[in-house]
Every structure is written in structure tokens, then in C-alpha cells.
N, CA, C and O atoms as CSV, one atom per row, in Angstrom:
chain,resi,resn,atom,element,x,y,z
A,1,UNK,N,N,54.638,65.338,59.207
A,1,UNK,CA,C,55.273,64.062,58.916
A,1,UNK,C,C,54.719,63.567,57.579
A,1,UNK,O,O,53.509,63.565,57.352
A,2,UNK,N,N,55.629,63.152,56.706
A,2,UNK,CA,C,55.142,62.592,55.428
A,2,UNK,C,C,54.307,61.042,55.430
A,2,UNK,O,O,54.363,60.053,56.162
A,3,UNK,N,N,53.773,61.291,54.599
A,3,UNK,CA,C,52.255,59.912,54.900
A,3,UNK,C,C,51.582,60.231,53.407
A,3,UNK,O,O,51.695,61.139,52.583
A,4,UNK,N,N,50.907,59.134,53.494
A,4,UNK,CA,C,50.250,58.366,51.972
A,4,UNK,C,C,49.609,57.093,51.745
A,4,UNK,O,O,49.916,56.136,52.456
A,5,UNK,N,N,48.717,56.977,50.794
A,5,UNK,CA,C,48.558,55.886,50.489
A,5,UNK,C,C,49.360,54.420,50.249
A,5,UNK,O,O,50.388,54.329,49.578
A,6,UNK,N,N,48.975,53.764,50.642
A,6,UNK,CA,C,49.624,52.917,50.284
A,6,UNK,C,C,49.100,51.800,48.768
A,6,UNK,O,O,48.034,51.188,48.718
A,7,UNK,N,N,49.970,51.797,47.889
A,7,UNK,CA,C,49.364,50.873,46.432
A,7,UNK,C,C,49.709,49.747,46.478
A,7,UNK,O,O,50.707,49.297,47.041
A,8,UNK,N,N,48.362,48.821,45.484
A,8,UNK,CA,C,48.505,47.724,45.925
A,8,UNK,C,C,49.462,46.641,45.578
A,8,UNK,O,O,50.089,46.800,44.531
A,9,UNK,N,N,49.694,45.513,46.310
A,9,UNK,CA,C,51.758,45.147,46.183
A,9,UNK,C,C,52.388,45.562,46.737
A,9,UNK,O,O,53.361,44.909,47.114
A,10,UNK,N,N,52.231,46.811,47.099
A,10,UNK,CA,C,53.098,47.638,47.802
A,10,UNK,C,C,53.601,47.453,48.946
A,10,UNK,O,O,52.938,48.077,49.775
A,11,UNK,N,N,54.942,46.583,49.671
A,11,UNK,CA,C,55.043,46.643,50.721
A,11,UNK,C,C,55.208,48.144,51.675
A,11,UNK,O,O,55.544,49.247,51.244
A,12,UNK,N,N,54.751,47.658,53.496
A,12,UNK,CA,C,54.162,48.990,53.703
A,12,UNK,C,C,56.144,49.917,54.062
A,12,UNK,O,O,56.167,51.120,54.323
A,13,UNK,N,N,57.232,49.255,54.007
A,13,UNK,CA,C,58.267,50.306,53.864
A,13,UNK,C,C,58.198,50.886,52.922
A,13,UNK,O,O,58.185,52.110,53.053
A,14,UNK,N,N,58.114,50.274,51.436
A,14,UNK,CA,C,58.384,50.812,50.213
A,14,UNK,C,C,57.458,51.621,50.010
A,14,UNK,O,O,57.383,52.089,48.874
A,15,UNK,N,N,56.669,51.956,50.820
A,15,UNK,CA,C,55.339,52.858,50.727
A,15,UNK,C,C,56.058,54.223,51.155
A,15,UNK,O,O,56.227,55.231,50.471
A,16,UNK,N,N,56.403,53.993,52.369
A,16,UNK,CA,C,57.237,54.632,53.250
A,16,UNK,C,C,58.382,55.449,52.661
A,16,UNK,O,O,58.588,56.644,52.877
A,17,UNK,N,N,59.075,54.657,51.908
A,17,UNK,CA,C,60.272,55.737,51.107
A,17,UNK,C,C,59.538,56.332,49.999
A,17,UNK,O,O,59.627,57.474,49.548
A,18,UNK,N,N,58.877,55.466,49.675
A,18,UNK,CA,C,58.546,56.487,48.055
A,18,UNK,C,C,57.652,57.222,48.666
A,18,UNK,O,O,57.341,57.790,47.619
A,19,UNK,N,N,56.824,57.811,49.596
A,19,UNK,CA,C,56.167,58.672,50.061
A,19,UNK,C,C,56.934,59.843,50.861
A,19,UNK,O,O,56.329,60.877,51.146
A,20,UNK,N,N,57.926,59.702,51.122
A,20,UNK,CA,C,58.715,60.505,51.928
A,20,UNK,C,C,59.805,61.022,51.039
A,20,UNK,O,O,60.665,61.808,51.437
A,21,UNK,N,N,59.727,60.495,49.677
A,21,UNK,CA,C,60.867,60.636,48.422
A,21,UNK,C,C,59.890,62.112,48.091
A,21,UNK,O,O,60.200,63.273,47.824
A,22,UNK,N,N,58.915,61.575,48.218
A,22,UNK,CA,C,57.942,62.015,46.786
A,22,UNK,C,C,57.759,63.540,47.628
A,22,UNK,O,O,57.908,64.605,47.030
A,23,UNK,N,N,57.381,63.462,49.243
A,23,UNK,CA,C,56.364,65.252,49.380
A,23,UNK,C,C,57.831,65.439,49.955
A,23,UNK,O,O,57.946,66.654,49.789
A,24,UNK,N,N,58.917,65.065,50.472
A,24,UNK,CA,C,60.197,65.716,50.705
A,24,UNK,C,C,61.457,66.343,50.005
A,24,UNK,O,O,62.160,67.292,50.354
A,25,UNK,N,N,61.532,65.407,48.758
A,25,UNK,CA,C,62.787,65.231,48.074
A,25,UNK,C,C,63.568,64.770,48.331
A,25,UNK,O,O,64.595,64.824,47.655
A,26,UNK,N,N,63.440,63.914,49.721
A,26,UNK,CA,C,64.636,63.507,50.446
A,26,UNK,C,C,64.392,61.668,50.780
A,26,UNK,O,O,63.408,61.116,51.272
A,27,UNK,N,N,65.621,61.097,50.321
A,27,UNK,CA,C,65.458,59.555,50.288
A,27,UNK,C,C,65.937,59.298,51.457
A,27,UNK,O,O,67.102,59.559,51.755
A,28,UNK,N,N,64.976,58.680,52.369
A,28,UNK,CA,C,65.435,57.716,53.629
A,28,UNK,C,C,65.412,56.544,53.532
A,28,UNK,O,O,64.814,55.915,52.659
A,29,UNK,N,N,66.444,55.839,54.939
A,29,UNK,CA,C,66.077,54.655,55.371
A,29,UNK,C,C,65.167,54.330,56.678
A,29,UNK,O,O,65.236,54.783,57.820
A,30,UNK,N,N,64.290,53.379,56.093
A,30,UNK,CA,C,63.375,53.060,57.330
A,30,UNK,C,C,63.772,51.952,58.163
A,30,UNK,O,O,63.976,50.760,57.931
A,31,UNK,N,N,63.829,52.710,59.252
A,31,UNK,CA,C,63.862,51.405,60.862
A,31,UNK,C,C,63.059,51.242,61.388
A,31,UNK,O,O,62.117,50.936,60.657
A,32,UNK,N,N,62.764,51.271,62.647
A,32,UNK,CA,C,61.797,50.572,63.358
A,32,UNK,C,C,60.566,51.054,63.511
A,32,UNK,O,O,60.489,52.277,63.623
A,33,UNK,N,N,59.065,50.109,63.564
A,33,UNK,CA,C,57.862,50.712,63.799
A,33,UNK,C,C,57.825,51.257,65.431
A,33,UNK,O,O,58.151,50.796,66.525
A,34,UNK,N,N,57.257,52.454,64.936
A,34,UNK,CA,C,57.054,53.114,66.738
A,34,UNK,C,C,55.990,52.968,67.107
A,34,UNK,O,O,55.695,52.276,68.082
A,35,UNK,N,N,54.854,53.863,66.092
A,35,UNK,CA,C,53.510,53.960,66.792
A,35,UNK,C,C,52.466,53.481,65.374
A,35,UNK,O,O,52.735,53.871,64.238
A,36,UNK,N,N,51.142,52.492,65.716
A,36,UNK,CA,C,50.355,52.935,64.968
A,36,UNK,C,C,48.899,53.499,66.052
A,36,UNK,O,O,48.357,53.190,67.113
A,37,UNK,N,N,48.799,54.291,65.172
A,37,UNK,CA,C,47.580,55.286,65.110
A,37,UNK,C,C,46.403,54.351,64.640
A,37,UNK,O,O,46.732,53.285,64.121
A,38,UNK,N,N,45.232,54.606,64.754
A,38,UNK,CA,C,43.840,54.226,64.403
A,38,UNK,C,C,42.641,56.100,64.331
A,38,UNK,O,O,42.187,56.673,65.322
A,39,UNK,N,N,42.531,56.404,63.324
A,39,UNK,CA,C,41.383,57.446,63.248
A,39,UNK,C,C,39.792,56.924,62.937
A,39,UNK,O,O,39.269,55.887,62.529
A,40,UNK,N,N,39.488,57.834,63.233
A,40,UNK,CA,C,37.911,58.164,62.277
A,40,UNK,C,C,37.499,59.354,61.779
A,40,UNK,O,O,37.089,60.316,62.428
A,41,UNK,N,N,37.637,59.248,60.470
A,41,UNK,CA,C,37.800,60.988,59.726
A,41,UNK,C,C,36.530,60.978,59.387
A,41,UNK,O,O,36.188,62.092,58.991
A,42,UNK,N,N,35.362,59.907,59.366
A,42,UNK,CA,C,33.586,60.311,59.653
A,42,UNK,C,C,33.379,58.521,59.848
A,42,UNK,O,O,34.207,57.632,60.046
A,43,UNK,N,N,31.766,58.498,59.675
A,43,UNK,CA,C,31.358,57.083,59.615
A,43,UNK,C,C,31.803,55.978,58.484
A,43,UNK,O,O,31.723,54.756,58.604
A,44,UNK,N,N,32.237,56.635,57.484
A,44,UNK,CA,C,32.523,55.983,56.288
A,44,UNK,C,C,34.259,55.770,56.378
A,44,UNK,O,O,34.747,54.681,56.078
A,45,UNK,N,N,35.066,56.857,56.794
A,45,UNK,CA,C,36.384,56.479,57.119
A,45,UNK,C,C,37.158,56.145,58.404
A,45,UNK,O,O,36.926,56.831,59.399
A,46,UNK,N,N,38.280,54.907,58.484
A,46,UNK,CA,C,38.601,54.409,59.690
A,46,UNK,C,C,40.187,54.023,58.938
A,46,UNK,O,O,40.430,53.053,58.221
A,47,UNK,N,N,41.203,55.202,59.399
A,47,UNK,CA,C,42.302,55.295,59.120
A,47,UNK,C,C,43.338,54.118,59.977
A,47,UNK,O,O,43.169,53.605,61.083
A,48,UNK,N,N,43.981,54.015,59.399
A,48,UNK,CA,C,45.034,53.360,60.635
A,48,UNK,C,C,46.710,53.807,60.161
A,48,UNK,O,O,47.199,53.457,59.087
A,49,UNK,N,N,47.309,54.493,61.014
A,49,UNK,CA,C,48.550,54.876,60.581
A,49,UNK,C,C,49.671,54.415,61.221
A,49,UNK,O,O,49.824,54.255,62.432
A,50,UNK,N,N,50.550,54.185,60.210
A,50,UNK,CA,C,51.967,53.486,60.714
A,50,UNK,C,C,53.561,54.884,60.943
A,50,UNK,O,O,54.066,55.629,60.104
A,51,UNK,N,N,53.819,54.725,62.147
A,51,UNK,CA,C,54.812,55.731,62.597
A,51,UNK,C,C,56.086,54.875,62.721
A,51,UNK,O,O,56.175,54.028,63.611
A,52,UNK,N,N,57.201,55.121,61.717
A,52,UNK,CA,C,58.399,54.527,62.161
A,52,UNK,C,C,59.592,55.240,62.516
A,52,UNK,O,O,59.233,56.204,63.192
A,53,UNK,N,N,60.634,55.231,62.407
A,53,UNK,CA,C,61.856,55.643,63.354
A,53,UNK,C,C,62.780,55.847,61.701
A,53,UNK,O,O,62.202,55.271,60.780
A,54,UNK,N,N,63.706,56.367,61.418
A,54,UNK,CA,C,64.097,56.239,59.929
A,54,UNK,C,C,65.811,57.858,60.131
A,54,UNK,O,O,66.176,58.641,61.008
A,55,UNK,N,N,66.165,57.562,58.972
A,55,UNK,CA,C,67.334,58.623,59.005
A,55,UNK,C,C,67.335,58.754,57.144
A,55,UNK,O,O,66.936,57.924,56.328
A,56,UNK,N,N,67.858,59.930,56.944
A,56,UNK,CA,C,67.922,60.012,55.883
A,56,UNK,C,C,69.188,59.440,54.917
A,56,UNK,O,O,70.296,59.354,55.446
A,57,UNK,N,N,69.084,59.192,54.019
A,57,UNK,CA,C,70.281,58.084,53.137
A,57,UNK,C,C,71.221,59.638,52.420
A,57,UNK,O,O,70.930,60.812,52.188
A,58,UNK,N,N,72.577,58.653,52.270
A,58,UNK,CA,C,73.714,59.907,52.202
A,58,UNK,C,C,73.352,60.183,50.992
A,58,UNK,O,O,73.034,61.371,50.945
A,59,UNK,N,N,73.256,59.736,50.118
A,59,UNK,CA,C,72.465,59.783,48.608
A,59,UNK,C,C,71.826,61.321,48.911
A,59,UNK,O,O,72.276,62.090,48.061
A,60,UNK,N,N,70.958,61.982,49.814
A,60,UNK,CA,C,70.279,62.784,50.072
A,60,UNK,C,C,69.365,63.051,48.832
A,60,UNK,O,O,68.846,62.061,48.317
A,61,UNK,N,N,69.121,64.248,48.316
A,61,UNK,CA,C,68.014,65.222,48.164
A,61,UNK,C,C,67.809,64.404,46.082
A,61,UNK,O,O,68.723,64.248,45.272
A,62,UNK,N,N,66.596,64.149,45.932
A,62,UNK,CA,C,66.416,63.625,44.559
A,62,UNK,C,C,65.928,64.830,43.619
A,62,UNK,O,O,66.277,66.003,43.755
A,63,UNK,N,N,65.345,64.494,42.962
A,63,UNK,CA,C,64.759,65.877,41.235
A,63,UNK,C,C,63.905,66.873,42.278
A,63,UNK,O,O,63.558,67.974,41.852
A,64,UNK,N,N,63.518,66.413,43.864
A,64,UNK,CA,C,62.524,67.554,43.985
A,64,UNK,C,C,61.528,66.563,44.325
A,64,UNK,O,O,61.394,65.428,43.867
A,65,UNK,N,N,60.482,67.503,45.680
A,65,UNK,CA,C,59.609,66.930,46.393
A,65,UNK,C,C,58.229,67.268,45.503
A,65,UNK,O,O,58.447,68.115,44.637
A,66,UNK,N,N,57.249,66.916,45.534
A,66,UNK,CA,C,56.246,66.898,44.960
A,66,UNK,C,C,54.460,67.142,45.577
A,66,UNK,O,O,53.435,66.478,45.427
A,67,UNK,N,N,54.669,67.992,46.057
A,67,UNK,CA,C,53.548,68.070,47.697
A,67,UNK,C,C,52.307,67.910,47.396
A,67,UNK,O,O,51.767,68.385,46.396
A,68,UNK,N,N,51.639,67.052,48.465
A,68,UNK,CA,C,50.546,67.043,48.437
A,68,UNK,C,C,49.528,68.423,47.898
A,68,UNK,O,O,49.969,69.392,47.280
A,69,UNK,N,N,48.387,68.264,48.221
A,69,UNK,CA,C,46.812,69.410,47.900
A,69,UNK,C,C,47.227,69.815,49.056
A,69,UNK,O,O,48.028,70.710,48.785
A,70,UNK,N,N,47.171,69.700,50.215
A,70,UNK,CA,C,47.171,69.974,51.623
A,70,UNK,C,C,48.665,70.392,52.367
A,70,UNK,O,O,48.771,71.080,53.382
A,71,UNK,N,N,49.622,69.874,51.693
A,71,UNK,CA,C,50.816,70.349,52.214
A,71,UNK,C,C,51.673,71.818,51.644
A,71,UNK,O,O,52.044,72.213,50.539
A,72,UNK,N,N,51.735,72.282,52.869
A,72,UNK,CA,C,52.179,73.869,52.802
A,72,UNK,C,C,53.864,74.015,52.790
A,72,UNK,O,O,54.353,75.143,52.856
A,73,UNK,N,N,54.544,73.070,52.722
A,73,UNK,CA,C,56.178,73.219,52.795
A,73,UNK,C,C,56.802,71.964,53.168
A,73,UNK,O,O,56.216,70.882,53.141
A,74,UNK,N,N,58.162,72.160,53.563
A,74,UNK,CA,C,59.008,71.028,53.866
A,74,UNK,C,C,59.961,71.901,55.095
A,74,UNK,O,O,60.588,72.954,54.981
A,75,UNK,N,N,59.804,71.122,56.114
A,75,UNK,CA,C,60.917,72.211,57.166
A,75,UNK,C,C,61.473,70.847,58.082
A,75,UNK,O,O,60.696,69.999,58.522
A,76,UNK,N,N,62.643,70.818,58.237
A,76,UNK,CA,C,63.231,69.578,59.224
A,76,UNK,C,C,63.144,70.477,60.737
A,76,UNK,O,O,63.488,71.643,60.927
A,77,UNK,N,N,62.705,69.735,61.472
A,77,UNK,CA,C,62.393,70.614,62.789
A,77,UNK,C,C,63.319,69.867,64.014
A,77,UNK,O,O,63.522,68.653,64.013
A,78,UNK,N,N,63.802,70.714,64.972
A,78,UNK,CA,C,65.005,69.909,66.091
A,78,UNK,C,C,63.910,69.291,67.264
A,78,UNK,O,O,62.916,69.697,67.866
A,79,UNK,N,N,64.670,68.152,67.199
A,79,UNK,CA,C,63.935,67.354,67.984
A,79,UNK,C,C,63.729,67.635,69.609
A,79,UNK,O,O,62.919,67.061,70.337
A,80,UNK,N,N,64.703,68.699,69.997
A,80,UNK,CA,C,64.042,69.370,71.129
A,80,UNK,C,C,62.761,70.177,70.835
A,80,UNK,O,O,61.707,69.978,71.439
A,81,UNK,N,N,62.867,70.781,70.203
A,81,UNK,CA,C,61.545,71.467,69.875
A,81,UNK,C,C,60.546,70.947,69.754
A,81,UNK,O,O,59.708,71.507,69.047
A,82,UNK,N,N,60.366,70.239,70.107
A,82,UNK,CA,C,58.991,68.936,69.257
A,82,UNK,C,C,57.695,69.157,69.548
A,82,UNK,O,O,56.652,68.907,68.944
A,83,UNK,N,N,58.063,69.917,71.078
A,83,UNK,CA,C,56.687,69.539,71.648
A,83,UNK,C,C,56.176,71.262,71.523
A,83,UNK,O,O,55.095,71.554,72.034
A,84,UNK,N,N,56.947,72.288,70.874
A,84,UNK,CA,C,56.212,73.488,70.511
A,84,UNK,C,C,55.838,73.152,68.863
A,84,UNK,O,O,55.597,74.096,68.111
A,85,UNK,N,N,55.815,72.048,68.474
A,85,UNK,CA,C,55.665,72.184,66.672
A,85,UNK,C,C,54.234,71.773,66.896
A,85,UNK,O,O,53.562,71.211,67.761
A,86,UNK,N,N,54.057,72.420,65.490
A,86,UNK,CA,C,52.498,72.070,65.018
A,86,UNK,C,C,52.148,71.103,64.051
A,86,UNK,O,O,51.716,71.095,62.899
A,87,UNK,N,N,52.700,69.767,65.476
A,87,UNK,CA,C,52.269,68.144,64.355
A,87,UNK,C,C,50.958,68.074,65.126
A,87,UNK,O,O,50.427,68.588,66.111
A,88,UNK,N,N,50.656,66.988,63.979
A,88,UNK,CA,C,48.600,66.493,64.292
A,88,UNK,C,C,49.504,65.113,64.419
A,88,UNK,O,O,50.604,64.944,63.893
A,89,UNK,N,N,48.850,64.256,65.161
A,89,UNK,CA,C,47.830,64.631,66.199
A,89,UNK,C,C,48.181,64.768,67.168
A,89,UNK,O,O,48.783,63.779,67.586
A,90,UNK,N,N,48.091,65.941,68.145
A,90,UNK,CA,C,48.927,66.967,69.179
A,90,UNK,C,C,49.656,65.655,70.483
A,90,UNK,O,O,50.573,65.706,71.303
A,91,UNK,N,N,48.767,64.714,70.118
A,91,UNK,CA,C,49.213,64.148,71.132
A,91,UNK,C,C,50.732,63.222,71.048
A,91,UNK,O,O,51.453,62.827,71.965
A,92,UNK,N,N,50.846,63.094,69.780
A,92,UNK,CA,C,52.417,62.039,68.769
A,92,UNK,C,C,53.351,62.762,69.351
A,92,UNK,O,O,54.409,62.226,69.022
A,93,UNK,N,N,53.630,63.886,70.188
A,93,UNK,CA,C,54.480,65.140,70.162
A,93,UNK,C,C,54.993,64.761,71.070
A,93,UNK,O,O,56.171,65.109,71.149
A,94,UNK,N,N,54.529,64.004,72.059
A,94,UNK,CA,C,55.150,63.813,73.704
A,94,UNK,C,C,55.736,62.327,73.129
A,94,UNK,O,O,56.878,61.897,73.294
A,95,UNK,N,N,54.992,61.887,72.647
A,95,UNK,CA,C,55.105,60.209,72.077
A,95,UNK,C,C,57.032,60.093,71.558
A,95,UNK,O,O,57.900,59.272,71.854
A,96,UNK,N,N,57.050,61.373,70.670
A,96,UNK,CA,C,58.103,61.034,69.635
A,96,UNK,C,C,59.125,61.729,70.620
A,96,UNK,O,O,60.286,61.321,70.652
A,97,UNK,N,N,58.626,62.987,71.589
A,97,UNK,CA,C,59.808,63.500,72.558
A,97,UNK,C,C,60.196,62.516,73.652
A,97,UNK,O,O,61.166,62.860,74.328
A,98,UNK,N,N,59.578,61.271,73.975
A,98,UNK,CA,C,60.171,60.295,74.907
A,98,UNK,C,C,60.752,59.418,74.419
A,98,UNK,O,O,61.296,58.611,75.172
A,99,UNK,N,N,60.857,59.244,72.911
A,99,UNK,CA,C,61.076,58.110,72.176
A,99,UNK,C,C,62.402,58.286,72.319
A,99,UNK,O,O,63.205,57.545,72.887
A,100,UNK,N,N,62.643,59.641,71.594
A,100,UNK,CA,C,63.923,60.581,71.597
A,100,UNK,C,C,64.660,60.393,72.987
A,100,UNK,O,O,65.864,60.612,72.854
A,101,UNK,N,N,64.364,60.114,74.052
A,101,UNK,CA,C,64.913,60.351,75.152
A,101,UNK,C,C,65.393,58.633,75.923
A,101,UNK,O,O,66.192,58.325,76.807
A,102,UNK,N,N,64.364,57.766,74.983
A,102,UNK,CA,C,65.213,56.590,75.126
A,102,UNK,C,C,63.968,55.982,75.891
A,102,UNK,O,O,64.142,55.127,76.760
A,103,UNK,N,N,62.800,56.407,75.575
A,103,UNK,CA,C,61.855,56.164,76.674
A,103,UNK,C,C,60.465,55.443,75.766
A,103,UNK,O,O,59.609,56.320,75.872
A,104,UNK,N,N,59.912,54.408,75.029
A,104,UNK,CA,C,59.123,53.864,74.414
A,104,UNK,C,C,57.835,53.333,74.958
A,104,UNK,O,O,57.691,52.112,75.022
A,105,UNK,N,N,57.005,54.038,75.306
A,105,UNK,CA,C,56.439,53.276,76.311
A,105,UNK,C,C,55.228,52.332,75.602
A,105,UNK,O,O,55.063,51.280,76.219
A,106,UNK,N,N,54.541,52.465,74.683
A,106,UNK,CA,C,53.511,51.555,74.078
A,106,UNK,C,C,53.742,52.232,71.797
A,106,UNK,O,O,54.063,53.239,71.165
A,107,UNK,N,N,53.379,51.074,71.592
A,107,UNK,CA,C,53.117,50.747,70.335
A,107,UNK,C,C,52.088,51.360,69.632
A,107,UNK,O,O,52.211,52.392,68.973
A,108,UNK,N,N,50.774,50.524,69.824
A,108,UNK,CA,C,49.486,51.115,69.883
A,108,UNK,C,C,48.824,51.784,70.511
A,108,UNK,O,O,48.388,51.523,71.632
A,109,UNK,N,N,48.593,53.058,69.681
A,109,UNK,CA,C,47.687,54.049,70.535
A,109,UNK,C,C,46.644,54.080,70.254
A,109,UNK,O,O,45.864,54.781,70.899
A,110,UNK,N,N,46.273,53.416,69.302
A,110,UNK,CA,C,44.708,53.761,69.416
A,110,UNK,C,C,44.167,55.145,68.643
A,110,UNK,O,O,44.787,55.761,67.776
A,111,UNK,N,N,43.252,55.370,69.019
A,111,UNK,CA,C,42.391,56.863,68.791
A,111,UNK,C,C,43.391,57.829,69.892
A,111,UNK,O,O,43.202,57.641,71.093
A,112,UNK,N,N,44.450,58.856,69.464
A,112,UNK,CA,C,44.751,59.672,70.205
A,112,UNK,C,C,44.711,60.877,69.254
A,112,UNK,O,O,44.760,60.916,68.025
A,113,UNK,N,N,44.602,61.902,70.224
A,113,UNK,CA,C,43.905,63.529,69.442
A,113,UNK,C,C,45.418,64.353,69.240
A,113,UNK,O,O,45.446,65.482,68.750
């Protein structure tokens, strides 16, 4: 799932498209917040991540995605499949396959693995 910093001013949608412009190539619209996340990537870092709901704009595909150090490709994956893909954090997988099914059950998760 595409993710990024957010700069400052920056409201956190417009974060959202231009981050999903930028490692995809592909311009969406953002809808609704689903999940935020809370990490700890050591003592010094304490992440908090925002998961929303979104479709892509007919406009589609711009000059080209721009990938992260860490990102290995771009693949749109079927949302039945969800729960054999290899998203972090293993646990978002059931989260986003009930969402899909019409089924929302909490907002905040907290620390989930």
C-alpha cells in the first residue's frame, strides 16, 4: 500500500494523493478513513498510520511512478485474494477483506502485527 511522509501544510488527503501519484503513477480519489495504525519501529520511533478507502480517478496513469528505496514494484492485487498477499502488517489483510464484504468492525487498531 502506498504511504509517506507527510509535509508541513500539508493536509493529510493531499498527502494521500500526491503519495499514491508519486510511488504508483496512478491519480486517485480519497474517501473514507478506515483504519489508523499506531507502530514502534524502536524507542526513538512511534509511527501512526492513516488507512483510507479511495478509487482511482478516470484521468488515470500520470509521467510515471517514482518508487521509494524500499519499494520493489507496483502490482494492483484482487481483492479476493487479499488475504494470500504479502501486505505488512499481516494483520490489515483480514481488516481490509471484511471491509470489502461490508463488514467494518473498529477504526483504531492500535499496535497490530
Amino acid at each position: 500500500m502506498p504511504g509517506g511522509g507527510q509535509k508541513p501544510g500539508e493536509m493529510l488527503k493531499e498527502c494521500l494523493v500526491r503519495e499514491c501519484t508519486e510511488e504508483t503513477g496512478y491519480e486517485i480519489e480519497v474517501h473514507e478513513l478506515l483504519f489508523v495504525r499506531e507502530c514502534f519501529l524502536d524507542e526513538d520511533i512511534h509511527r501512526v498510520e492513516f488507512i483510507f478507502s479511495g478509487i482511482l480517478k478516470e484521468s488515470g496513469v500520470t509521467d510515471g511512478a517514482v518508487m521509494d528505496k524500499n519499494q520493489i514494484g507496483i502490482e494492483w492485487i484482487e481483492i479476493e485474494n487479499i488475504m494470500e498477499e504479502p501486505l505488512f502488517p499481516v494483520g490489515i489483510r483480514s481488516l481490509i477483506n471484511s471491509y470489502s464484504k461490508g463488514t467494518h468492525i473498529k477504526t483504531y487498531l492500535g499496535e497490530i502485527l
